[in-house]
Structure formats: C-alpha cells, structure tokens
N, C-alpha and C positions, 0 to 999 in steps of 0.2 A: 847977483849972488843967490845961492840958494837959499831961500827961508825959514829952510828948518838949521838946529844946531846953533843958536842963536846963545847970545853971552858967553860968562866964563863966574861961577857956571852955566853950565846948560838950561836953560829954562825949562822945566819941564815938560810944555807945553807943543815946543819944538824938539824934543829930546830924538833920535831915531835910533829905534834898538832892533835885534834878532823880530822882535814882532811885527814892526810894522816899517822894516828901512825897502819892502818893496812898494811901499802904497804911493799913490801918484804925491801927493807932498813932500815926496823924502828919499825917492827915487834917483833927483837931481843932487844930492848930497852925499848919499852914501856911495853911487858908482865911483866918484872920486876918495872914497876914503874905507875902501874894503877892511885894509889890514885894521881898521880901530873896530872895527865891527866883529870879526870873527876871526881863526887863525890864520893867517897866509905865510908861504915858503916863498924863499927870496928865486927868483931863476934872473942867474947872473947877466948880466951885460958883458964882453970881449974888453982886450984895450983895444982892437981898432974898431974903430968908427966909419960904417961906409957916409959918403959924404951924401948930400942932396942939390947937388948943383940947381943952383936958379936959374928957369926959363922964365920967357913973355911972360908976364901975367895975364891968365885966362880975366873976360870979363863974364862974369858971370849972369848977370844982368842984359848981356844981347843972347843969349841961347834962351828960343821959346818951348816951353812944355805945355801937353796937354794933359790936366792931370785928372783924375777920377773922377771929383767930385766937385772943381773949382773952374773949369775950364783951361782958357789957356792963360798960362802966365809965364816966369821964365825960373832956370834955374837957382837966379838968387830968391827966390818968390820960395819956392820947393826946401830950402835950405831954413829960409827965415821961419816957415811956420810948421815942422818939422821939428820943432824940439832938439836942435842940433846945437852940443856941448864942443865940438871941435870936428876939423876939415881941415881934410890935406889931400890935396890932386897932384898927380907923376903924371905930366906927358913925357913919352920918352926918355922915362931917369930924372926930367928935371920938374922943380918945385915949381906950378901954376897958380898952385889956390891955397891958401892957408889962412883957417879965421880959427878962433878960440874964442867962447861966450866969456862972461868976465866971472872971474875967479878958478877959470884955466888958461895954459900958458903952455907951452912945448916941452916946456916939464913934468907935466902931469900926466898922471896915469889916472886911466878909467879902466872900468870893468868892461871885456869885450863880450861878457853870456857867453852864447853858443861860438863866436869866431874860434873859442878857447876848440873846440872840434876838428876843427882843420888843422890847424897846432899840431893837432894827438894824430890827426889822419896822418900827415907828413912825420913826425916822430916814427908808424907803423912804417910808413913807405921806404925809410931809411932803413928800419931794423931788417925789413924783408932784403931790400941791398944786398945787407951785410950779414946774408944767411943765418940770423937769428931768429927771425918770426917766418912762418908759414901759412898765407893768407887761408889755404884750403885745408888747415889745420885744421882740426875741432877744438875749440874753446877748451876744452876741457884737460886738452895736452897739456896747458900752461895753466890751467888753474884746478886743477882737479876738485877743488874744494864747492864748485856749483854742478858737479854731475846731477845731483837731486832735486836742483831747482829749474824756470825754466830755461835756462842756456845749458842745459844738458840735451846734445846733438845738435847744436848751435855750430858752425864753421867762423872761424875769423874774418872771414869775408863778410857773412853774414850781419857781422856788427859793424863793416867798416861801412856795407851798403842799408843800413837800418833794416834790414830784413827778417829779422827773428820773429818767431811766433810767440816773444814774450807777453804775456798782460800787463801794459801797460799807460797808460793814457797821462795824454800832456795836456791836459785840459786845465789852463792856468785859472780860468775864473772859478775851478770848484776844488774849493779848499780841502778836499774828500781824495781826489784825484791821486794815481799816483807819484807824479811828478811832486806833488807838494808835500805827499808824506817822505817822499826819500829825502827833501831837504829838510826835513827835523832829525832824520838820520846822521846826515853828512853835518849840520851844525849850520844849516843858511834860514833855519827856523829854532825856537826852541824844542827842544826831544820831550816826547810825550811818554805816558806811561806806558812801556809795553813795546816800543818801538826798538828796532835793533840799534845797537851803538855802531856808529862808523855805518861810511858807503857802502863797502864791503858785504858787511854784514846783510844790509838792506839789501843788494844784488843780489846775494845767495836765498833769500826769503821769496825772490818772484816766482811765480807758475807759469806755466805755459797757456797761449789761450788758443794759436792756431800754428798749422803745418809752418815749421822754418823755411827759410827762401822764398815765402812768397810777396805780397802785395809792401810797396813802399811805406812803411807809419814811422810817423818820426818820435824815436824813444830815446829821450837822454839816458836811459839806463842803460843803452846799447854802445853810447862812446865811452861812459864808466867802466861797463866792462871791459871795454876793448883797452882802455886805461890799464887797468889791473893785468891784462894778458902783455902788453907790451913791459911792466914792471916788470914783469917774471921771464919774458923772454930775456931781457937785457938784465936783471940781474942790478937795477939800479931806478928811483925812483921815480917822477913824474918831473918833479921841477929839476931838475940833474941832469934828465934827458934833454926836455926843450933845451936847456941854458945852453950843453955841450954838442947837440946834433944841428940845433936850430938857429938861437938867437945869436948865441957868436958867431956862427957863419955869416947868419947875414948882416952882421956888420951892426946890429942893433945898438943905440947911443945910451940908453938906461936901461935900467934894472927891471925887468918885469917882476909881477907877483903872481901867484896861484891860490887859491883859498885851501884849507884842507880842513878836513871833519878833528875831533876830538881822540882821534885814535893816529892824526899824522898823516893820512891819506888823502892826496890831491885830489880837489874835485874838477876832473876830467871835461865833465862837460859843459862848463862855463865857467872856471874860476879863474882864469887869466886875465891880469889888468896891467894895460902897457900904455905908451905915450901913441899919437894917434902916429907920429912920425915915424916910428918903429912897428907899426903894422904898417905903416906904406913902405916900410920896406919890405918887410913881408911879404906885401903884395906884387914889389918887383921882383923880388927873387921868382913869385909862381906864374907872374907873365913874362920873366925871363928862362922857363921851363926849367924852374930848379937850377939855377949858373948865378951865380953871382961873382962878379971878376973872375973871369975865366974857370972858375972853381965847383965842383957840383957841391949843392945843399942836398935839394931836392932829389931822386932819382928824375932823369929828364921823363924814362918812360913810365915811370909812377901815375906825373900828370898825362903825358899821354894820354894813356890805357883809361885813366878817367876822363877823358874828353871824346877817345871811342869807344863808348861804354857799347856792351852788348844788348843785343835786342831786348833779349830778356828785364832788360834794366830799366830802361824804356817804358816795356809795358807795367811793368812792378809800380812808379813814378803814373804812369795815365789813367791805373787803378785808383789811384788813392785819392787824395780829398785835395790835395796838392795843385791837381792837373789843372782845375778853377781859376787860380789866381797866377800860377806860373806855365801856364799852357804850353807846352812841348819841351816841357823841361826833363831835367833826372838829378841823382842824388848819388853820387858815387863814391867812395873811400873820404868821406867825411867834406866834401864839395859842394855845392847847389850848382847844378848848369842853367844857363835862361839864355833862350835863341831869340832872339830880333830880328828877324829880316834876313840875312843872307849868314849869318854869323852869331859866334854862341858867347857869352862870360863867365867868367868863372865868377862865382860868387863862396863870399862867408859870409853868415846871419847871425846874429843873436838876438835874443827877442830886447824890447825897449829900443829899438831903432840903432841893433850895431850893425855895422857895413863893411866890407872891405871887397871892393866890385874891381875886379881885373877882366880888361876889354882887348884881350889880343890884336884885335883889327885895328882899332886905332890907337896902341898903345898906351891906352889912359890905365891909371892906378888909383881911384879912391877911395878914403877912409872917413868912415862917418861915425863918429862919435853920438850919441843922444840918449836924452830922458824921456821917450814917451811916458805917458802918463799910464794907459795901457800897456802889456805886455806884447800884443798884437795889434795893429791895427794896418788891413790893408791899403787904404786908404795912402798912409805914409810908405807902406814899403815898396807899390806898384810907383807912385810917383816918384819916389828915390831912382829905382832902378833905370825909370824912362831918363831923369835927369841929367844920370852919369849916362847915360847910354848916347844921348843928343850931344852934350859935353864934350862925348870922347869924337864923336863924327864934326863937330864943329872944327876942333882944335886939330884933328887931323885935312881936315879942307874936303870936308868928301859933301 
C-alpha cells in the first residue's frame, strides 16, 4: 500500500496535497485518487461492456530481456522493478497477463499522464471524419482568441504533430519551466501570483520561439490546444467527446475521469484516469485499426496515415533530442511509432511509467500502469518497450 495518506485523520506527515502529490513519496497514492486532489469530469462508460475473453496464460518469467542497465533478466524481472501499479496483456483479444500491486484491483482507476494525448489525437481523427475539424486548418479558425500568442499561424496539423514554433519546455526537473508553470494555471499546482486563471488562458499567454512545422519538441501545451480547437469544432466539451466518440464505442466497463483547471476546462494533456482494462481496450480497438465488432471508432485511415507518416515527419522526429533513446522513431497525430527489427508499435506514453504498447505483428496489447519515482527515466522506458516487444514475439511463436 502506498505510505502516504495514512489515518483518518490524515496524518500530517503523510498528508499529499496540490504541492507535493507529484514527489516520488506520493506519487504512488495520488495517481489513484486524482478526483480527491483536484477537479475531475466524470467521461461516461456505455451499458455494453466489450468483453475480455481469457487466453493461455503468458508466463512471464520464461521471456528473457536485455535491459540497459541490469543485463539480462526476463519480463517478470522488467515488470517487478519498474514500479508497476497494474498489467494487463491482449494477445489476440484475449486476457494473457493481469497483476495489480496491492491496494489496486480492476476497479481502479489510475491517472494515464500523457496516454490522455492519444485519447484527444483519436477524438481529432473522428472529428476530421465527420467533416467538422480541418487538420490543415489554421488554429486560429477555431480559436481565434490566440491569433496574438504564439499559435498564431500555427495549422492543426501542427499540434497534432507537436510541431509548433511555440516556447516552450518540458523540463520536468525545473520548476521555472514552462510545463510546471501551466500546471499552476490549469490547477495540478497551486496558482501563483500573476499567473493566468485556467489552461486557456495560459495557452493564449505563450510566444513563439521558432519557424512553425519544423523540428519534432514535445509540448503538452500543443495537445491543449489542440484540446480547445476540437471543443470549438464540435461544439461540445473534452470529457463528452471521449465519453460519446470514444469510450462507449469501445466498449469501456467503468467510468473514466479527466481533471479540469478552476474555470471547468479539461486538462487535455494528461488528465485522464481509467482502469488499466479499459485502456487495453483501447489499445484493441487501435491494433484493430479503429473496428471494434465490426463497427468503426477509429477512422481505419486516421491510423493509417499515422503509421505512413511523411518524410518530412521523420526527419522533424531524427532532429530532435528524441531520436537517442527511440532511434528510428516518429511522433504523429498524438502517437509515438518505435520500429524493432522488421516491424513498428504503436505506442502511448505518459511520464511516471504510463504504457499502452500496441504490436501489430504479433498482436499483443499492453498496459502498464506505474509510479516511477522520477517523471522520466530511460532506463525503465527502453526496458518496458523491449519487454512487451519480446512478449509479443514469444506469445506469437516467432
């Protein structure tokens, strides 16, 4: 069980608040209890329920890894010292692997960070479907209210591919940064004096630092916007769209939640917190190219088109700081691609060790729930990815 949050009441001592529920003691406590921490919108569950039929049980303990920094061990090895709050593997639609640390259960929802991105990616990619958004639109069609900041000349595309010339930096360890001041904005921090109220607000305050469309940099300020421009295309709000484009389609068994700033605005780029079972399904629907029982979620050619990204995309991705530890990767309408060998995965990330690794070639689905103690460390995310990757080649007999 987690160590902080301790009595009733609280002990001080243990207490975790807006100040300190990201620091490595407290990290493990509050992903599981967002809503007590700050505001969250309910995003509905369906009444049907897709089911998770049981397969073999994978063992995980005969698949060997080679990992960074430890050598070789195997995937329960990768899982045990990885800080992992719950696991759930799909080979082929059916349930392989499922553990939950103790004081989670298939009940529980965790906070997924960044996976919340792909979410909003897939929300964009339906709206474009259904001739309401316009990837090669400019930003400003739909929000005219940042012409003067810097997403003025910015394209939708732009944000779906993090390409914007905005200033701004995701440098979690410096508290100065501006990834940390938008969370005093949005309400994931206390608000300081002088700080804008609400995400929004904070979005329209950024300046530009270089040419739009170029070099890949990863900006949560870039799926928030794209958050606020899909609100305005559809005319309806963040957790309303997931509930009704997304999580009832695929069949989702609980309720997910969203956080939102002090003005009602969903925080787009990681305030989603769902059971780890309803991201693997998630994860089926986008290694079933958007189809779920014969029915589209997804547009099929949404993911596509992000799996043949353009050259251009490519090199955007081989420029940046990225290409190091995900070598021949890209980053496309809110995706991570990572190639292995003859064959690419689709990946979602959030920092603190969220997961949700879809392996088309051998059909696997995993979801990895965890507390790093760090907000990065590559260390755990190079050996994750090998993990499922070996997993999915095992289980498939290759």
């Amino acid at each position: 069980m987690p160590s902080m949050m301790r009595g009733f009441p609280t002990e001080e001592s243990t207490r975790v608040t807006l100040d300190n529920w990201q620091e490595p003691d407290s990290v493990q406590w509050s992903f599981r209890h967002m809503r007590e921490l700050m505001g969250s919108q309910r995003i509905a569950a369906g009444v049907k329920t897709r089911p998770l039929p049981e397969g073999p049980r994978a063992d995980l303990s005969a698949v060997s890894v080679s990992r960074l920094s430890r050598g070789t061990e195997t995937v329960q090895d990768v899982i045990d010292t990885t800080h992992t709050d719950a696991l759930v593997v799909l080979h082929d639609g059916a349930l392989v692997a499922e553990w939950y640390a103790e004081g989670m259960s298939a009940e529980s929802v965790h906070l997924m960070m960044s996976c919340s991105k792909s979410i909003v990616g897939c929300v964009a990619g339906i709206l474009t479907e259904r001739g309401l958004l316009d990837p090669s639109a400019a930003t400003t069609h739909y929000v005219p209210e940042v012409d003067g900041s810097g997403y003025g000349g910015t394209s939708v595309r732009d944000l779906l591919d993090m390409r914007t010339g905005v200033a701004f930096s995701e440098a979690y360890t410096n508290p100065d940064a501006q990834v940390r001041v938008m969370e005093r904005s949005m309400g994931w921090r206390p608000i300081a004096e002088g700080d804008p109220l609400g995400a929004y607000a904070y979005l329209a305050s950024l300046e530009r630092e270089t040419d739009h469309g170029g070099v890949f940099t990863y900006r949560s300020a870039d799926t928030d916007m794209l958050g606020w421009v899909c609100e305005r295309a559809a005319g309806v709000r963040m957790a309303d769209l997931i509930s009704e484009l997304v999580w009832r389609p695929i069949g989702a068994e609980r309720d997910a939640e969203i956080t939102c700033d002090t003005v009602g605005t969903a925080i787009h780029d990681g305030g989603v917190s769902a059971t780890a079972r309803d991201m693997a399904r998630f994860g089926q629907m986008l290694l079933e190219e958007g189809i779920v029982d014969g029915a589209p979620v997804v547009p099929s050619s949404w993911i596509q088109a992000a799996y043949d990204r353009p050259e251009d995309v490519r090199k955007a991705f081989a420029a940046s700081d990225n290409e190091a530890v995900l070598p021949g990767g890209w980053y496309r309408s809110q995706f991570w691609f990572v190639p292995g060998g003859d064959d690419v995965a689709l990946v979602c990330l959030g920092i603190h060790g969220q997961m949700v690794f879809v392996h088309p070639s051998t059909r696997l689905v995993a979801v990895k729930q965890s507390s790093w103690p760090a907000a990065q460390d590559v260390d755990h995310l190079v050996d994750t990815l090998r993990a499922f990757r070996l997993l999915g080649t095992a289980l498939a007999g290759r």
